[in-house]
PDB file with one MODEL, atoms N, CA, C and O in Angstrom:
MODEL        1
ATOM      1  N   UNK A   1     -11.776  -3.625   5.256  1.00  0.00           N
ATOM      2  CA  UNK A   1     -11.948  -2.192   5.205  1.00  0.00           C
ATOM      3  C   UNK A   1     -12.270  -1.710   6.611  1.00  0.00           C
ATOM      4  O   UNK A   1     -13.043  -2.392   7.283  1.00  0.00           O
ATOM      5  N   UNK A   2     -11.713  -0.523   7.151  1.00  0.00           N
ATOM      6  CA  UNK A   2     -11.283  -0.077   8.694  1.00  0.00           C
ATOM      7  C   UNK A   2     -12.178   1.575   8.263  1.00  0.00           C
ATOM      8  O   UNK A   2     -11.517   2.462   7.723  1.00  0.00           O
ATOM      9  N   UNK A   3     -13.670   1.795   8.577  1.00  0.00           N
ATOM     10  CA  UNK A   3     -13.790   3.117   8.137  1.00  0.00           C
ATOM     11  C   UNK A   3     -13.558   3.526   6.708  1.00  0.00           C
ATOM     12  O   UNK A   3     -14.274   3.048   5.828  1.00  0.00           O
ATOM     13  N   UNK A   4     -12.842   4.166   6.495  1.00  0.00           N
ATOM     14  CA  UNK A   4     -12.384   5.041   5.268  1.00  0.00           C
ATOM     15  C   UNK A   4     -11.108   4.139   4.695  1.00  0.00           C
ATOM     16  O   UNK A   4     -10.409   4.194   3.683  1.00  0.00           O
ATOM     17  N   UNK A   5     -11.158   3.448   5.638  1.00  0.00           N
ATOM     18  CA  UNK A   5      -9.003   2.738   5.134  1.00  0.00           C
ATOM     19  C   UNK A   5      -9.353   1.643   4.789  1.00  0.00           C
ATOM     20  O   UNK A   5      -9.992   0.878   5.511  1.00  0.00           O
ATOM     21  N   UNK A   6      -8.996   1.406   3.654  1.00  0.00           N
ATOM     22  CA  UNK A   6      -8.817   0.039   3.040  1.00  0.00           C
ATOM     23  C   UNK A   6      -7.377  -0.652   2.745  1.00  0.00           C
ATOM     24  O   UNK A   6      -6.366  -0.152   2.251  1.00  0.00           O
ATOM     25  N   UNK A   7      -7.723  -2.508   3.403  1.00  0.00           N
ATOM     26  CA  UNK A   7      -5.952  -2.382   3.813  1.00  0.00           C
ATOM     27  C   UNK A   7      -5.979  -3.845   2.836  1.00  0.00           C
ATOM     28  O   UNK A   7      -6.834  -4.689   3.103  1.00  0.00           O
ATOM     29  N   UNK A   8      -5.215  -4.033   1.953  1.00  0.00           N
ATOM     30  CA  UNK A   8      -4.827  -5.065   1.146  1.00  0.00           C
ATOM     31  C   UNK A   8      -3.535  -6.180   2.193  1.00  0.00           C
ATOM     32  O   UNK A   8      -2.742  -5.891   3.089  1.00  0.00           O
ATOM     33  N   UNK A   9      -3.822  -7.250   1.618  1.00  0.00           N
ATOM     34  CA  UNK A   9      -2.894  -8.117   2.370  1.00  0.00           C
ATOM     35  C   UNK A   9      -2.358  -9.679   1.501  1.00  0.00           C
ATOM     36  O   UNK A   9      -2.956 -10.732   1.281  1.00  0.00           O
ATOM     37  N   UNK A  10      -0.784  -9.137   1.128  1.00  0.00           N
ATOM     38  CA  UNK A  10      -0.449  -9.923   0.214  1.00  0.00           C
ATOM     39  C   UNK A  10       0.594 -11.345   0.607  1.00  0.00           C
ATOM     40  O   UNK A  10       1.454 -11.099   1.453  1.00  0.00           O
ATOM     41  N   UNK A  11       0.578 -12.265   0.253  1.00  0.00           N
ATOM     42  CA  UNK A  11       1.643 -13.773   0.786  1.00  0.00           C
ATOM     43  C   UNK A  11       2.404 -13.371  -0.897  1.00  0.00           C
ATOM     44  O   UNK A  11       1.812 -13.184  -1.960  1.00  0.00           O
ATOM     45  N   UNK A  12       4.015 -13.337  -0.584  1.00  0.00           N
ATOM     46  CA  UNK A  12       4.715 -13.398  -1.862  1.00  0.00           C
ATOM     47  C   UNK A  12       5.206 -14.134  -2.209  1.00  0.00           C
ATOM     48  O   UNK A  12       5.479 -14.763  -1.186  1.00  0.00           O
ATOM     49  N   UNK A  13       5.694 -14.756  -3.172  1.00  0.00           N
ATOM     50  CA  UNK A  13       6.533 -16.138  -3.508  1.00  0.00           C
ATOM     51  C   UNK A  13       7.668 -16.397  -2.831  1.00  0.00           C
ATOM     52  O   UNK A  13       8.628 -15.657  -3.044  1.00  0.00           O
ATOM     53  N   UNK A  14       7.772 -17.264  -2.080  1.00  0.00           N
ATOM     54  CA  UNK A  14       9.349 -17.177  -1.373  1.00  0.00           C
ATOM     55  C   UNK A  14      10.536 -16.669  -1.924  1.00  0.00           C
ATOM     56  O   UNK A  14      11.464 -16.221  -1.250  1.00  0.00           O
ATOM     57  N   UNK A  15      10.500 -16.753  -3.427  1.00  0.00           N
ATOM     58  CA  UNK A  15      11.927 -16.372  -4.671  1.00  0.00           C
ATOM     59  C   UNK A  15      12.096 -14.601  -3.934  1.00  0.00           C
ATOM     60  O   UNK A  15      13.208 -14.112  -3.734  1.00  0.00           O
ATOM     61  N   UNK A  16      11.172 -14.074  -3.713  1.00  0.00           N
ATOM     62  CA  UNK A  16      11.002 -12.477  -3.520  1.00  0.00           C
ATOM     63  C   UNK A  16      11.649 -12.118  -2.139  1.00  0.00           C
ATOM     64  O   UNK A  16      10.763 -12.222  -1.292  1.00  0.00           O
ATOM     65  N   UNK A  17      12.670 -11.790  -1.647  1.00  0.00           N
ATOM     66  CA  UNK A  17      13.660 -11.348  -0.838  1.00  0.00           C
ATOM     67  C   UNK A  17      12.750 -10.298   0.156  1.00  0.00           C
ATOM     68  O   UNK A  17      11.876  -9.688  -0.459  1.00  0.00           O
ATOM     69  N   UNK A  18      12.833 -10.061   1.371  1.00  0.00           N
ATOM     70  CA  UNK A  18      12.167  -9.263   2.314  1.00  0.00           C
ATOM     71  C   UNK A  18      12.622  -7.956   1.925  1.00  0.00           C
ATOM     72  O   UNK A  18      13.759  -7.901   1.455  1.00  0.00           O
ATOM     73  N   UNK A  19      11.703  -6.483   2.067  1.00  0.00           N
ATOM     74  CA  UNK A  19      12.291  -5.309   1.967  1.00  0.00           C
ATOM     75  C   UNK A  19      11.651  -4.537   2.901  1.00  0.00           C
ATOM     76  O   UNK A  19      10.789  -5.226   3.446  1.00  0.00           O
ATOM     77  N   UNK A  20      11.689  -2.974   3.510  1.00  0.00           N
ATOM     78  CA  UNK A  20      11.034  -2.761   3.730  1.00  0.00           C
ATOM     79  C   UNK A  20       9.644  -2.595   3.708  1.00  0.00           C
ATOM     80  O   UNK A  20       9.065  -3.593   3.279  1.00  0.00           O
ATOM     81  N   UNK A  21       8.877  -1.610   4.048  1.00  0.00           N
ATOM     82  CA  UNK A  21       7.654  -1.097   3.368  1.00  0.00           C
ATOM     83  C   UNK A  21       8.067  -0.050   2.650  1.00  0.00           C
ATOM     84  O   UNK A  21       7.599  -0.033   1.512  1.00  0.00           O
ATOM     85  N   UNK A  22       9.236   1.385   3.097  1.00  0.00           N
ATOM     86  CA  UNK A  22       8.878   2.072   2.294  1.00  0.00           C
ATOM     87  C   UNK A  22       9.811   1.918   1.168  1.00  0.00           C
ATOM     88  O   UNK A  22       9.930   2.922   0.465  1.00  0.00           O
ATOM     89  N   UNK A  23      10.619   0.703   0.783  1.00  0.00           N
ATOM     90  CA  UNK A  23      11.007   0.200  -0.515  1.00  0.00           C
ATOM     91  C   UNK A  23      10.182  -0.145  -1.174  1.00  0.00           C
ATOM     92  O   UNK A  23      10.221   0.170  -2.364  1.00  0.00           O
ATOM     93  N   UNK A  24       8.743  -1.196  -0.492  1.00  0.00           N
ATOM     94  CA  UNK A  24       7.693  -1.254  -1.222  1.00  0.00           C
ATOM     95  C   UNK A  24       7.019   0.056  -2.005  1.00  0.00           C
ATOM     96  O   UNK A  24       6.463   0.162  -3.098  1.00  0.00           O
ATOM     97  N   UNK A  25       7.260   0.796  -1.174  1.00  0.00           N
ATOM     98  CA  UNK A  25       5.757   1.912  -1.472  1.00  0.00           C
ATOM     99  C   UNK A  25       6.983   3.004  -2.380  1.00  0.00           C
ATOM    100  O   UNK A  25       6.420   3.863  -3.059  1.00  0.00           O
ATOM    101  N   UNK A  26       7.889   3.016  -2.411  1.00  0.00           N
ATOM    102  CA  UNK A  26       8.764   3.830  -3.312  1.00  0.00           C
ATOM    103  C   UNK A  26       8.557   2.789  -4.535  1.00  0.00           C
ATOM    104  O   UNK A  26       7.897   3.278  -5.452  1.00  0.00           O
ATOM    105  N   UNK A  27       8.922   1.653  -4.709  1.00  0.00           N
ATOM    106  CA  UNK A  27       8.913   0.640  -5.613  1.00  0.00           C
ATOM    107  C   UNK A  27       7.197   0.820  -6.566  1.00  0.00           C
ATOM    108  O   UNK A  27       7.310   0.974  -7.782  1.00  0.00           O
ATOM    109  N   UNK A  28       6.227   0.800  -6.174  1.00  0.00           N
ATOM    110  CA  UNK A  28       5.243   1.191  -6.460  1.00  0.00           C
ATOM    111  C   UNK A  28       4.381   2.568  -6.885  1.00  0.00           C
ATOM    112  O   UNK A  28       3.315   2.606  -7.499  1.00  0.00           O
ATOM    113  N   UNK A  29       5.385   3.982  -6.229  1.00  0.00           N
ATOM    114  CA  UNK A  29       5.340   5.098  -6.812  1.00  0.00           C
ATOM    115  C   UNK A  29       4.449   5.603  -7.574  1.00  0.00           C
ATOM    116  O   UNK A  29       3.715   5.983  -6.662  1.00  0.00           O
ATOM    117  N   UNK A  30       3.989   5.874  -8.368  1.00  0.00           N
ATOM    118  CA  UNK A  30       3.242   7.013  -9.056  1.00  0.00           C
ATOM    119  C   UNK A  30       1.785   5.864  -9.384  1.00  0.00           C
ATOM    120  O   UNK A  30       0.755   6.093  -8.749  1.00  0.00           O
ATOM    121  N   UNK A  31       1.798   5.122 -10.008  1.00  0.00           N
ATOM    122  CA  UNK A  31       1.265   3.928 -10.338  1.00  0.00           C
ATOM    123  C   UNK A  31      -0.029   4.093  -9.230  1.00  0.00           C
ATOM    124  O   UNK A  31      -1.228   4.242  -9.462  1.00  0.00           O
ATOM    125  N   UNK A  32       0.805   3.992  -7.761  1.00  0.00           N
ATOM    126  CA  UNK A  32      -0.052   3.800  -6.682  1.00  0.00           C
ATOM    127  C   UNK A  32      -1.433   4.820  -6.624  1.00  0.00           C
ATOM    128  O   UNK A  32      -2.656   4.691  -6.678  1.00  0.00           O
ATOM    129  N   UNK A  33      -0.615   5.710  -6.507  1.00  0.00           N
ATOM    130  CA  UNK A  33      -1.195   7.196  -6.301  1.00  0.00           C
ATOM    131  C   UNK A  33      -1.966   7.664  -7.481  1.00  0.00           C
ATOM    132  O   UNK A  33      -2.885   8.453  -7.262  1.00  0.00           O
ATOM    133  N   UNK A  34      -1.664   7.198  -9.005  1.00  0.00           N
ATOM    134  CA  UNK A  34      -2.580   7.588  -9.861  1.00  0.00           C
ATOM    135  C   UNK A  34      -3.625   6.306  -9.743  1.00  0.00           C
ATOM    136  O   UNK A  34      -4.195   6.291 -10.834  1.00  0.00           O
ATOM    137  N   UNK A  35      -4.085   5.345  -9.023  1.00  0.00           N
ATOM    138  CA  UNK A  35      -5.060   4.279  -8.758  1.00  0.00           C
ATOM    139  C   UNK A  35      -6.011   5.218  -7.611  1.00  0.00           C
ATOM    140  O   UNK A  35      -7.235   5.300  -7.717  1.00  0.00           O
ATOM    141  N   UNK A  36      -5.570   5.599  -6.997  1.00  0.00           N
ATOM    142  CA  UNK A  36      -5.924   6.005  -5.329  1.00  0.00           C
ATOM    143  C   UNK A  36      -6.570   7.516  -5.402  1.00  0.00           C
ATOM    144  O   UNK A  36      -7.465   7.954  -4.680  1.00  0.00           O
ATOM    145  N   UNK A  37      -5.964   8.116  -6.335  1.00  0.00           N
ATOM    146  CA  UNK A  37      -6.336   9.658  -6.318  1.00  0.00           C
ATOM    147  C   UNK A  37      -7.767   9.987  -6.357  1.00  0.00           C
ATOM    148  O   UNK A  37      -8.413  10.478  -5.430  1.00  0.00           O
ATOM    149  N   UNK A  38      -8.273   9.611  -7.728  1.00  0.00           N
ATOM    150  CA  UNK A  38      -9.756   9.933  -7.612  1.00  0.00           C
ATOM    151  C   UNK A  38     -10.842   9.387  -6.653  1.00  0.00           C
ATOM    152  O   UNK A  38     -11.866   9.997  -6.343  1.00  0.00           O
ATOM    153  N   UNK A  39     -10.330   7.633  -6.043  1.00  0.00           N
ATOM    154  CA  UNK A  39     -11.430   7.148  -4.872  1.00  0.00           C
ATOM    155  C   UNK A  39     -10.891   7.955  -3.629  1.00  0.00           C
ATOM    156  O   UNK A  39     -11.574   7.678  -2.643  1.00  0.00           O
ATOM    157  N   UNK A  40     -10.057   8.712  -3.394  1.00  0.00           N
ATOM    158  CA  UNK A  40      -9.398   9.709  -2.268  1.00  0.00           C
ATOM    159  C   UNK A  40     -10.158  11.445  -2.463  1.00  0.00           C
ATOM    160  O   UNK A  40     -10.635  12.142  -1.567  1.00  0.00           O
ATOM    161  N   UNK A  41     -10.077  11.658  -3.465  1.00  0.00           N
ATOM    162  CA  UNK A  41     -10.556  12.504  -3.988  1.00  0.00           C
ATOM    163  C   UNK A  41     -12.614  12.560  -3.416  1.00  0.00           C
ATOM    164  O   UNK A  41     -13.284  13.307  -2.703  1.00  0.00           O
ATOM    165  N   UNK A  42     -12.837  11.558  -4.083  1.00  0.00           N
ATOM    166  CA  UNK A  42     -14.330  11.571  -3.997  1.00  0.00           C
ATOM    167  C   UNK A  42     -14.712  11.443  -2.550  1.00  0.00           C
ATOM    168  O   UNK A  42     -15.880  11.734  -2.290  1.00  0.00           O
ATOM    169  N   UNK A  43     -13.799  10.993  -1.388  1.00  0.00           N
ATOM    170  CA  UNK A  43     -14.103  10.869   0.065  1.00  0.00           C
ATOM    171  C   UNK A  43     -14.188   8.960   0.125  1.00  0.00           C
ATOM    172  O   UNK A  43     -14.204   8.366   1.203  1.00  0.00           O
ATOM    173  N   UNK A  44     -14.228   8.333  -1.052  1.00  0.00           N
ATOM    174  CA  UNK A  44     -14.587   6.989  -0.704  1.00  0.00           C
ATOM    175  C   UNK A  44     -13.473   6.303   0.552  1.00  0.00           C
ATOM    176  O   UNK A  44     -13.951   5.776   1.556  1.00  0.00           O
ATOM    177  N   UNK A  45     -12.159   6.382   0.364  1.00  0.00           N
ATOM    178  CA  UNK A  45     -11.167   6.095   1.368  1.00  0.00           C
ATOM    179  C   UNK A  45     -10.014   7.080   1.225  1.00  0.00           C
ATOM    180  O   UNK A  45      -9.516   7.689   0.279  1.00  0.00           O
ATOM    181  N   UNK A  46      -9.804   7.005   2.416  1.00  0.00           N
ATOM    182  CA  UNK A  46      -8.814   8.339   3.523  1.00  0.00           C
ATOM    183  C   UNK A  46      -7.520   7.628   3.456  1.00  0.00           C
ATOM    184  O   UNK A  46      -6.623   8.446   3.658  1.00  0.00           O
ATOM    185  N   UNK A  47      -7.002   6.293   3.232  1.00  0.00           N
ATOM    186  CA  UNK A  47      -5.610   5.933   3.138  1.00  0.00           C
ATOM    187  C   UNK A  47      -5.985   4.077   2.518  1.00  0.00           C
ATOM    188  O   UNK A  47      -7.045   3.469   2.666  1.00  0.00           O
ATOM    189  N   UNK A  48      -5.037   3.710   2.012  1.00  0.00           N
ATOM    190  CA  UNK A  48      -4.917   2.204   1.837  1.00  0.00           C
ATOM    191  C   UNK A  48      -3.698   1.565   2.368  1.00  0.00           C
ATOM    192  O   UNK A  48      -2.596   2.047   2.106  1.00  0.00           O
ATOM    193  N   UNK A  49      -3.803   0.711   2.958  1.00  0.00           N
ATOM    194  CA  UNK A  49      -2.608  -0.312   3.922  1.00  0.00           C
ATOM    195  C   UNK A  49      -2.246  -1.371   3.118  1.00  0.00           C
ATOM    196  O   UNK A  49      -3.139  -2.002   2.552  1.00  0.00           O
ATOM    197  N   UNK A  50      -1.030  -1.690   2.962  1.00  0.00           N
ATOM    198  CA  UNK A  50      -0.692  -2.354   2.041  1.00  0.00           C
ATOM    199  C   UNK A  50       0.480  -3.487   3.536  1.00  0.00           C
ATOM    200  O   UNK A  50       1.284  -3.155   4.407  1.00  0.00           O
ATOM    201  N   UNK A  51      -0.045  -4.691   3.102  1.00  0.00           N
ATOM    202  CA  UNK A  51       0.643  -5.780   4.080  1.00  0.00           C
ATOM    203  C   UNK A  51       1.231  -6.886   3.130  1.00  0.00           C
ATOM    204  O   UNK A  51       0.678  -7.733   2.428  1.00  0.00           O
ATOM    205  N   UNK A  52       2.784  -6.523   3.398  1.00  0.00           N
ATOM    206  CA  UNK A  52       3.301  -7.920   2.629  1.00  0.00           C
ATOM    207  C   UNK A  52       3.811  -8.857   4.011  1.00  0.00           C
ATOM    208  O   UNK A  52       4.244  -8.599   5.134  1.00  0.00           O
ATOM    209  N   UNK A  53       3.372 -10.525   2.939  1.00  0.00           N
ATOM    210  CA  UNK A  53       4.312 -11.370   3.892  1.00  0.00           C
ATOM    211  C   UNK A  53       5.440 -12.045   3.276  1.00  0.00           C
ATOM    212  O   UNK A  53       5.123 -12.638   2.245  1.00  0.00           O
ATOM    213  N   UNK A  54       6.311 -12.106   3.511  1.00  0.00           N
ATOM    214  CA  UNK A  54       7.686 -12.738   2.505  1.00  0.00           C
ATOM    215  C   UNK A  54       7.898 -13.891   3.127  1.00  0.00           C
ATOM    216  O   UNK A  54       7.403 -14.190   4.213  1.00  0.00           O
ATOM    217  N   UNK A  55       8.644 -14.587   2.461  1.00  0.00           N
ATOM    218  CA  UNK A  55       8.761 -15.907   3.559  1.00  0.00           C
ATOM    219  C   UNK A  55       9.951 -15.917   4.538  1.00  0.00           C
ATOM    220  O   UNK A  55      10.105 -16.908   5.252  1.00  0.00           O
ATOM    221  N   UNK A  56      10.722 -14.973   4.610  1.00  0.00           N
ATOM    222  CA  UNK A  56      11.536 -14.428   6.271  1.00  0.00           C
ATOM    223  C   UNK A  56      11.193 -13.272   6.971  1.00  0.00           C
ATOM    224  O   UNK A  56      11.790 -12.616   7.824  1.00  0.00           O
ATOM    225  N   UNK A  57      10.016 -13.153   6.386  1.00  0.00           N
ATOM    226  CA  UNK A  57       9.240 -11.502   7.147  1.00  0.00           C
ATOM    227  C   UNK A  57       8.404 -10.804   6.536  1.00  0.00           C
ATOM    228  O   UNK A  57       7.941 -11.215   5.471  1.00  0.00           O
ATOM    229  N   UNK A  58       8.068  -9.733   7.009  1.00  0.00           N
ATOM    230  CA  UNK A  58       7.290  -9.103   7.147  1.00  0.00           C
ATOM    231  C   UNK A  58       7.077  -7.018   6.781  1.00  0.00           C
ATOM    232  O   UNK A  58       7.748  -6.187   7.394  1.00  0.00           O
ATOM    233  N   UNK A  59       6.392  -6.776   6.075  1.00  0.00           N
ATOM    234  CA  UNK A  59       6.562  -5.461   5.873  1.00  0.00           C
ATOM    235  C   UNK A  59       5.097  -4.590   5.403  1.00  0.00           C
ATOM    236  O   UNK A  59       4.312  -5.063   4.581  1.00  0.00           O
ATOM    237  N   UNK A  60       4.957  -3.670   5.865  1.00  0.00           N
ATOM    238  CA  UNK A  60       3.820  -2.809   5.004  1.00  0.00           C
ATOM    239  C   UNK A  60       4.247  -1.336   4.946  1.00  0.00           C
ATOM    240  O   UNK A  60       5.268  -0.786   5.358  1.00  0.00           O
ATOM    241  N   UNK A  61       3.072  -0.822   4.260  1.00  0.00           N
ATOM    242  CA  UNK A  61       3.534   0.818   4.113  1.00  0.00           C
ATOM    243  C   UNK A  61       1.458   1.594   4.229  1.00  0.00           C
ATOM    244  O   UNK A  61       0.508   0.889   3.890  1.00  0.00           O
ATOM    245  N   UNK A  62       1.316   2.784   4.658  1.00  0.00           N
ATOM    246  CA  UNK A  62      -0.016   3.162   4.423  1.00  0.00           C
ATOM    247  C   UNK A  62       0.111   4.120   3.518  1.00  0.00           C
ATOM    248  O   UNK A  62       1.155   4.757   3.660  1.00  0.00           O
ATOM    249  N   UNK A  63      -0.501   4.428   2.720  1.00  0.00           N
ATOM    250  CA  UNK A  63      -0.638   5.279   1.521  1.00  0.00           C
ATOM    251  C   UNK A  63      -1.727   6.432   2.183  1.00  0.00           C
ATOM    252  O   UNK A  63      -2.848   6.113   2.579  1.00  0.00           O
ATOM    253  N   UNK A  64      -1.208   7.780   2.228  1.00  0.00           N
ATOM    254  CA  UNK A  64      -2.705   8.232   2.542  1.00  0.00           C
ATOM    255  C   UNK A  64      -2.966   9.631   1.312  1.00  0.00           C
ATOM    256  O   UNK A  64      -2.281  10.156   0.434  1.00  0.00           O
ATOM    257  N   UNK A  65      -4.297   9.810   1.846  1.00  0.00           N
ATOM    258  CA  UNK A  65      -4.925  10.760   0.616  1.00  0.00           C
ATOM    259  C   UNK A  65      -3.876  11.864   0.195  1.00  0.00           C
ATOM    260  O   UNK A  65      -3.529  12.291  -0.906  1.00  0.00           O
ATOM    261  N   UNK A  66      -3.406  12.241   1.829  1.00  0.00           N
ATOM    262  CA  UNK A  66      -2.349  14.132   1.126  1.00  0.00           C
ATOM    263  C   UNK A  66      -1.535  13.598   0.363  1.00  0.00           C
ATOM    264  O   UNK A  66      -1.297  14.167  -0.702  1.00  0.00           O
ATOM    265  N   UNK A  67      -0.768  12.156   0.733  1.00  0.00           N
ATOM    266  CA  UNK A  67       0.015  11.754  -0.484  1.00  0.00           C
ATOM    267  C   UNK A  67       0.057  12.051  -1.825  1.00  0.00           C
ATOM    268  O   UNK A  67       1.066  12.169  -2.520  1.00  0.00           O
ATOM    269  N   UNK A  68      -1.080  12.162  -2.148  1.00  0.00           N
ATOM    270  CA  UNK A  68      -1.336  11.556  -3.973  1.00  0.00           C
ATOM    271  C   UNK A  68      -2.102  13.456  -3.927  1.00  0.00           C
ATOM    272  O   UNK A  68      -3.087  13.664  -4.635  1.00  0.00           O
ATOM    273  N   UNK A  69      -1.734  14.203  -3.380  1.00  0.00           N
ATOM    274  CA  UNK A  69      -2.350  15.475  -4.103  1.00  0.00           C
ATOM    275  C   UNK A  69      -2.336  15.779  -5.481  1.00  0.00           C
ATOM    276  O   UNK A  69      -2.862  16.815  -5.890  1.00  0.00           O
TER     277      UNK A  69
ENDMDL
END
């Protein structure tokens, strides 16, 4: 946790093909943002960082609060 930003950091099964981040963070969609809204809401954290590692690379995306209005 960075301040207000809390950043998750994931290793994926090699079977799982590299994508971007914002394929990740489209892929994850509403889901995300209805998790995030109310600890965004209350001031607890200002964005969450999301870090994947695939086994030919590399990708993340940051989620932030105006997002999930």
């Amino acid at each position: 946790m960075d301040g207000k930003a809390i950043r998750y950091f994931y290793r994926l099964s090699d079977t799982v093909p590299t994508v971007s981040g914002e394929v990740m963070k489209a892929g994850l969609g509403k889901e995300t943002c209805n998790f995030w809204k109310p600890k965004f809401k209350a001031g607890e954290f200002t964005s969450a960082l999301y870090d994947y590692t695939f086994k030919d690379g590399h990708s993340s995306f940051v989620l932030n609060a105006y997002e999930c209005e």
